[in-house]
VOGU-3710 file (C-alpha; in Angstrom, 3 decimals, decimal comma):
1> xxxxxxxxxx> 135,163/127,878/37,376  135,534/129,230/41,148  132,130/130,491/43,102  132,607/131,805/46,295  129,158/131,816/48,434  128,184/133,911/51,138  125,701/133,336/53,422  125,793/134,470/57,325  125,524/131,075/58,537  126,540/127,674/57,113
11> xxxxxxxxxx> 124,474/124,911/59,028  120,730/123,941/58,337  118,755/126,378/60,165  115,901/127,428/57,658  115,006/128,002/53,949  118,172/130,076/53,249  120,577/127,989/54,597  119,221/125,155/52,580  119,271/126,640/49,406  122,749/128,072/50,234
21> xxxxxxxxxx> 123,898/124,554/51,125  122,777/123,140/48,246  123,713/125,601/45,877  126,998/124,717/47,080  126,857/121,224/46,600  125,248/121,261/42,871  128,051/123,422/41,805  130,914/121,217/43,263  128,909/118,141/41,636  129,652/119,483/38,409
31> xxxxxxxxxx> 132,781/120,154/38,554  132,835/123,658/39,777  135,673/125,109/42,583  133,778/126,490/45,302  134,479/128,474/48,435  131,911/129,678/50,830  132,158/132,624/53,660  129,841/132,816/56,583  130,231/133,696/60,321  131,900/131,313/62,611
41> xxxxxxxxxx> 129,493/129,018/64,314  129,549/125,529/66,509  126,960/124,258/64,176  128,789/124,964/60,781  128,879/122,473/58,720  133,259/121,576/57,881  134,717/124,128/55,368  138,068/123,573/54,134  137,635/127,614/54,422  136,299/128,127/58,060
51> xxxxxxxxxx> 140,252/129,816/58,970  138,436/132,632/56,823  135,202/132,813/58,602  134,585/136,270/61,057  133,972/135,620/64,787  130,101/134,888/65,341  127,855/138,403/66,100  124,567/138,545/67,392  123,247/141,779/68,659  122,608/141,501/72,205
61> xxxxxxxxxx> 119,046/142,923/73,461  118,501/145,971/74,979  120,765/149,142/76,003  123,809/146,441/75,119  122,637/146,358/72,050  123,003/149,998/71,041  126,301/150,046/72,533  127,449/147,240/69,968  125,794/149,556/67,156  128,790/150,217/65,290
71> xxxxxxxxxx> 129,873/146,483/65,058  126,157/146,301/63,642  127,000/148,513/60,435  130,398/147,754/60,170  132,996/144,246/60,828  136,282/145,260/60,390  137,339/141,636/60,730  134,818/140,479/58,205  136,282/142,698/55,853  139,947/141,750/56,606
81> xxxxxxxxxx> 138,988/137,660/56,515  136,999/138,177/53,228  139,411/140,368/51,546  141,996/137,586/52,210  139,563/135,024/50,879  139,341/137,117/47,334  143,220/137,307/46,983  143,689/133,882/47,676  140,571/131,741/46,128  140,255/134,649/43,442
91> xxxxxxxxxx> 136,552/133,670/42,517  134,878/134,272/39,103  131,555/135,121/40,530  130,335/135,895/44,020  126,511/134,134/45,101  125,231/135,443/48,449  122,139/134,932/50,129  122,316/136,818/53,337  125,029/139,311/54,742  123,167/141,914/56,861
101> xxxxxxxxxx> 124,383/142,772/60,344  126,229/139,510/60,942  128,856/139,838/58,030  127,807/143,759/57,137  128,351/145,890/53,898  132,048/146,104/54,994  132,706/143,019/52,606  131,257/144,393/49,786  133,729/147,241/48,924  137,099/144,616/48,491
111> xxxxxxxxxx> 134,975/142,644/46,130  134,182/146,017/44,187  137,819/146,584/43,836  138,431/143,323/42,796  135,859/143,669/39,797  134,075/140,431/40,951  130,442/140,439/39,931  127,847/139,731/42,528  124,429/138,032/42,393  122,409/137,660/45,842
121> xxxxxxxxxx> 119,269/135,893/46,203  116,362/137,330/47,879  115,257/135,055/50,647  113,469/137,938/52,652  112,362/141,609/52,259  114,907/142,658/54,815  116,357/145,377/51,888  112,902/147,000/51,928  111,681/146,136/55,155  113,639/146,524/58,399
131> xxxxxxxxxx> 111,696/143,662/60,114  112,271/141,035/57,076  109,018/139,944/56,686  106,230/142,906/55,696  103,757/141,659/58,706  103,695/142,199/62,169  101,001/140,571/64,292  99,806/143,603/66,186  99,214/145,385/62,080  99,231/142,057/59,453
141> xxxxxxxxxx> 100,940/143,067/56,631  102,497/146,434/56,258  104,348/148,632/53,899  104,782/151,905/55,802  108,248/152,123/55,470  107,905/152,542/51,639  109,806/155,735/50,611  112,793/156,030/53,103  110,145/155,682/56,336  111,964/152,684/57,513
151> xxxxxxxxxx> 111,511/154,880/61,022  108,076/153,505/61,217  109,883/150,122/62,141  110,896/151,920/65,411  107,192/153,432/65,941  105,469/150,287/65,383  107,861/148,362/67,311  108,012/145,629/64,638  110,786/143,420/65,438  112,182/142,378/69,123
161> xxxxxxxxxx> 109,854/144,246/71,529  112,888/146,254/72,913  112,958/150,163/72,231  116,277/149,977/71,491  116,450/147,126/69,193  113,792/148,330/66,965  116,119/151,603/66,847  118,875/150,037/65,718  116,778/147,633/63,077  115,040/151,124/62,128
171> xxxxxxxxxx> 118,462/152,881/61,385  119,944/149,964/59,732  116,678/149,942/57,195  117,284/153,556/56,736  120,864/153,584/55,958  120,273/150,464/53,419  117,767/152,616/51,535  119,508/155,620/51,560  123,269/154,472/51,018  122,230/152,093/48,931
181> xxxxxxxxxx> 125,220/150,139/49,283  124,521/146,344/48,797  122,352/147,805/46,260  124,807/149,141/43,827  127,122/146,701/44,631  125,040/143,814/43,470  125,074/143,230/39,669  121,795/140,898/40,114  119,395/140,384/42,449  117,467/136,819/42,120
191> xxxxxxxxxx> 113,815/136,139/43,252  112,535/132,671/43,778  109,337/133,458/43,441  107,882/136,256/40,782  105,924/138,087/43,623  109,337/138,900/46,089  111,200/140,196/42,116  108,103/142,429/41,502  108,190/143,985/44,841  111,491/145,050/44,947
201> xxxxxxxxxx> 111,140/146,401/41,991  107,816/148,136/43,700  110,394/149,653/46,162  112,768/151,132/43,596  115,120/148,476/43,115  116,165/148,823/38,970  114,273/146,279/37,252  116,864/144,892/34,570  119,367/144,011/38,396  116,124/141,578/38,979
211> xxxxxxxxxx> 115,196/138,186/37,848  113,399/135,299/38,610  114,870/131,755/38,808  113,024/129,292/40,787  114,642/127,134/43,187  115,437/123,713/43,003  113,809/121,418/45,031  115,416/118,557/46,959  115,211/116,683/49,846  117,504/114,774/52,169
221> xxxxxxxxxx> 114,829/113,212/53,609  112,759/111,732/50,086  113,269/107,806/50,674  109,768/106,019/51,023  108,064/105,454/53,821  106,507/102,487/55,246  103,154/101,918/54,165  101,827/100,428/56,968  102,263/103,740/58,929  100,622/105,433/56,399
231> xxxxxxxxxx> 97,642/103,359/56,694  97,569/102,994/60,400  97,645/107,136/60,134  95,073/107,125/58,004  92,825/105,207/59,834  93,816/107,053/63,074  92,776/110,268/61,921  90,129/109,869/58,656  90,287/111,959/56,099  92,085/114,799/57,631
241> xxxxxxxxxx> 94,188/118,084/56,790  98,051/118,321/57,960  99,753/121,562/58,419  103,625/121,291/58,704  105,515/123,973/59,749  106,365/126,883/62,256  102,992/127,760/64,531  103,580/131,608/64,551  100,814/134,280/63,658  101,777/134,375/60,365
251> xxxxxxxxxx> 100,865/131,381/59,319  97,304/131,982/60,003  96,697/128,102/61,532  94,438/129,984/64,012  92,125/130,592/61,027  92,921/126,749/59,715  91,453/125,375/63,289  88,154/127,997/62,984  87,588/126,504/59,194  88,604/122,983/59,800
261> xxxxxxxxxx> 85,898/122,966/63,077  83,156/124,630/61,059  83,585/122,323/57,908  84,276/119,477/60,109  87,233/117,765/58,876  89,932/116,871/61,504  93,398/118,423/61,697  96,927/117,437/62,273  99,426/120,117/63,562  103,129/119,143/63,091
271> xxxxxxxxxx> 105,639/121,409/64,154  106,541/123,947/67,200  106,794/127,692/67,843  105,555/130,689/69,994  102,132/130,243/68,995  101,314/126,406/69,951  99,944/126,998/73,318  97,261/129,427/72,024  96,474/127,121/68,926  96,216/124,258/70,948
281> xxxxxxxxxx> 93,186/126,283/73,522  91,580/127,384/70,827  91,390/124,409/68,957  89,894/122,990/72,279  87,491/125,939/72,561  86,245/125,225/69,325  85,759/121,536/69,248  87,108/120,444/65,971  89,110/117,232/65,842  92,675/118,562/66,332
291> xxxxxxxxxx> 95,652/116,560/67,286  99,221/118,567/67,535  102,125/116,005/67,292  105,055/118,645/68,022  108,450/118,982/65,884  108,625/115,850/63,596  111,284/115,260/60,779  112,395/112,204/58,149  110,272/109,159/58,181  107,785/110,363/60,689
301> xxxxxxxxxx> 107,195/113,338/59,139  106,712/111,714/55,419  104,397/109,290/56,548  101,722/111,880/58,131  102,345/114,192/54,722  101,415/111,001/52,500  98,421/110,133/55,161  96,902/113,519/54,780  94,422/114,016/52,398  95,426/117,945/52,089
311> xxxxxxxxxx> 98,095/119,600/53,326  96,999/123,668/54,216  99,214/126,709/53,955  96,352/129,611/54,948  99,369/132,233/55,578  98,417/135,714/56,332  102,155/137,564/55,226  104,101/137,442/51,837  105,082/133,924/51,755  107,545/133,523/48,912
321> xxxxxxxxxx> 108,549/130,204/47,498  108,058/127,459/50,865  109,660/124,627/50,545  106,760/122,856/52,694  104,334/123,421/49,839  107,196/122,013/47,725  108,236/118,673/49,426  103,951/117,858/50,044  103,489/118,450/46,302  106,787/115,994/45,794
331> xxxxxxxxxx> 104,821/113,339/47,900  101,909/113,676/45,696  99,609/115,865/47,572  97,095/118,562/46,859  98,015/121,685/49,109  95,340/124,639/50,327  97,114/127,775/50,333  96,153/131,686/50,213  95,910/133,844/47,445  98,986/136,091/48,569
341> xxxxxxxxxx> 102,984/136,596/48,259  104,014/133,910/46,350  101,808/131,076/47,226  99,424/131,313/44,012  102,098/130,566/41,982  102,478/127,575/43,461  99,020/125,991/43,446  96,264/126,181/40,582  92,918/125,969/41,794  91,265/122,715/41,015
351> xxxxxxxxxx> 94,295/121,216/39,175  96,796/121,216/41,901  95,065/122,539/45,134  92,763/125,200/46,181  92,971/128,710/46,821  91,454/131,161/49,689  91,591/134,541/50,470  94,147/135,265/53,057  92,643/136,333/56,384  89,561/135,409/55,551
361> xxxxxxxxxx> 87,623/132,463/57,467  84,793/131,903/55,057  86,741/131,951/52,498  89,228/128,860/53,674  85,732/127,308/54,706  84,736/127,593/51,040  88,194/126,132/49,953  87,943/123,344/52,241  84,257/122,516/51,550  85,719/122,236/47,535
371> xxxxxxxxxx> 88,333/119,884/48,474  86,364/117,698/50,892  83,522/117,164/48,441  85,874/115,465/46,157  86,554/111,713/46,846  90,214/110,189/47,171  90,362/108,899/44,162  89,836/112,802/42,874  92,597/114,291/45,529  94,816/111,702/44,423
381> xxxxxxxxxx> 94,583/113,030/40,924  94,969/116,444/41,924  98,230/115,213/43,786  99,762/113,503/41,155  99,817/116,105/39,237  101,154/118,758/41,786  103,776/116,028/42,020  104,677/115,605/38,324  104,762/119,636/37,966  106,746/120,046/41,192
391> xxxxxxxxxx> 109,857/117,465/39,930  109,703/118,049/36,549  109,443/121,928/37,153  112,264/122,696/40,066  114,750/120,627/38,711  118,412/120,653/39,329  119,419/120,974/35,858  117,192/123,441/35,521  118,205/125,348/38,362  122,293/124,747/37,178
401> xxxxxxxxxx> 121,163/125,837/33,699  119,869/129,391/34,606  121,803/130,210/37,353  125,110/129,558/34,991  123,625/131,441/32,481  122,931/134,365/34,925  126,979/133,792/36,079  128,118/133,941/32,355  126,614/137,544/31,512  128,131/139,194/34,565
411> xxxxxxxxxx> 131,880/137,179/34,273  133,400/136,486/31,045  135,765/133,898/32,253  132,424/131,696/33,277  130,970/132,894/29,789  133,658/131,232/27,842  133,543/128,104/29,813  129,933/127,829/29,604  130,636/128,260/25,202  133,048/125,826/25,508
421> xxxxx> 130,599/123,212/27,077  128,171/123,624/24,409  130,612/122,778/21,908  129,851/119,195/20,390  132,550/116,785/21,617
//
């Protein structure tokens, strides 16, 4: 069977590129010819198919950036690269999970003609939502451009701060809703999460294009860590709670140091971003035991996940399937998250974590008042658990299952193969 993936880049840069990457590499482990088609970039990973791959395109800021708006809606080399591609790898089924600006709709019309079916996966709400994400800080979470009022992107300013790049993001949301291009040419959309699959269908995407399939959860970085640094952690730092991750407003850590302070249980920050010198004063301002360790990966990071007693997740936007949540439950932990996007599916209250309202500080005092009245021994239950449901629930042959199930309705070449592997040997 041949799959040809899409994604606009092809290194490890977030979420998407992960599951993109290794998407990838489950299919070629079973036996599957694969072929993948992103932008040219210095940090690609090798492709035996980078000849194919469109010069790299980022919209510069500003005025500049309006002059390079028609590059923005349309690649004429993309198209010419990825039409080659089909004629020569002549895939079965076509998986993307991001095209947008950097590849653009011009790809989508040669795999039309071609009659190859396409499924994308929904990492954002960039279809629905010029800015991606449904939350700005200035307004929290926002749906005004519900309807075809993707203009209010340019009103509220809600992506780069420049005039003219909110324009162009505001114009680009229009025409997707209006043309409707990647739309119709998309034979299935899929949402990792069953929040991000019900709002699309919210915004007037067709129902029976959506479904939800879960993804699989793995980890380069899952070998044990030492013990010893666990326990030196641990008696560093008490019983504590670790957040892990990006420090940007959305992630509401600002209302995780307020909570943490008035509860009294320390916190560890790992991770970087725009928001870290303004977490870091107010932490101070409010007194709380706070420590912020920076970007940490691998061993390092492992050992302060296993050391926590609770890892947090208080976002304030539509989170939608984290993989953070993910690889603390894999380590056996009990995770704090808010009631909103696709976090509650994640986490049951009082089996696997606890739940708070999102943007709301006594209720994340509440939560963490629950949790820290429990003893170890109790969190450790909780976190075996989360651990036995997270690896026996996003599984790889679980994910391979569905997924070529989903490929065998659409192609009937992949349909065929998949009835002659169930055929008793």
């Amino acid at each position: 069977m041949r799959l040809l993936a899409i994604h606009r880049l092809h290194h490890r840069k977030g979420g998407a590129e992960g599951v993109h990457l290794d998407h990838l590499a489950l299919f070629r482990e079973r036996g599957w010819d694969c072929a993948e088609f992103a932008m040219a970039h210095p940090d690609n990973e090798p492709s035996d198919w980078s000849d194919y791959f469109p010069e790299r395109f980022e919209p510069p800021s500003g005025l500049a950036g309006l002059a390079a708006t028609p590059r923005f809606f349309h690649s004429g080399e993309a198209r010419e690269k990825f039409t080659r591609l089909l004629d020569d790898f002549k895939p079965d089924i076509i998986h993307a999970h991001g095209v947008y600006h950097h590849l653009t709709n011009a790809i989508l019309k040669p795999a039309r003609e071609r009659g190859v079916p396409m499924v994308y996966t929904l990492h954002d709400y960039k279809l629905i939502c010029p800015a991606y994400h449904f939350y700005t800080e200035r307004m929290g979470v926002c749906e005004q451009c519900r309807g075809g009022r993707q203009w209010r992107c340019l009103v509220n300013r809600c992506t780069h701060g420049s005039l003219a790049m909110d324009a162009l993001y505001a114009l680009d949301g229009f025409v997707q809703w209006r043309v409707g291009a990647l739309r119709d040419a998309v034979s299935r959309f899929i949402g990792p999460a069953r929040f991000i699959v019900d709002k699309f269908a919210e915004h007037g995407f067709a129902p029976d294009k959506l479904r939800y399939i879960p993804n699989f959860f793995e980890s380069a970085d899952d070998a044990p860590v030492d013990p010893t640094n666990v326990a030196a952690l641990r008696e560093k730092y008490g019983r504590h709670v670790l957040f892990f991750g990006r420090l940007s407003a959305e992630k509401g850590v600002d209302l995780l140091i307020d909570a943490c302070a008035r509860v009294g249980v320390p916190l560890v920050v790992v991770g970087d971003g725009p928001k870290r010198d303004e977490l870091q004063a107010r932490a101070m301002a409010r007194g709380g035991a706070c420590a912020f360790l920076g970007h940490l990966k691998g061993a390092a990071l492992w050992a302060h996940v296993e050391a926590a007693s609770l890892v947090a997740l208080p976002s304030v936007w539509y989170e939608i399937a984290p993989k953070s949540i993910l690889e603390a439950q894999a380590r056996g932990k009990p995770s704090l998250v808010t009631t909103i996007g696709g976090l509650p599916e994640m986490v049951e209250e009082g089996a696997t974590g606890f739940l708070a309202a999102p943007s709301d500080l006594a209720s994340l005092v509440a939560a963490l008042a629950r949790a820290f009245a429990l003893d170890d021994a109790a969190l450790a239950r909780m976190g075996a658990l989360a651990r036995e449901r997270a690896t026996t629930t996003f599984t790889r042959d679980r994910y391979y299952r569905e997924m070529t199930a989903l490929y065998a309705e659409l192609s009937p070449a992949i349909a065929a193969h998949v009835a002659r592997e169930a055929q008793p040997a």
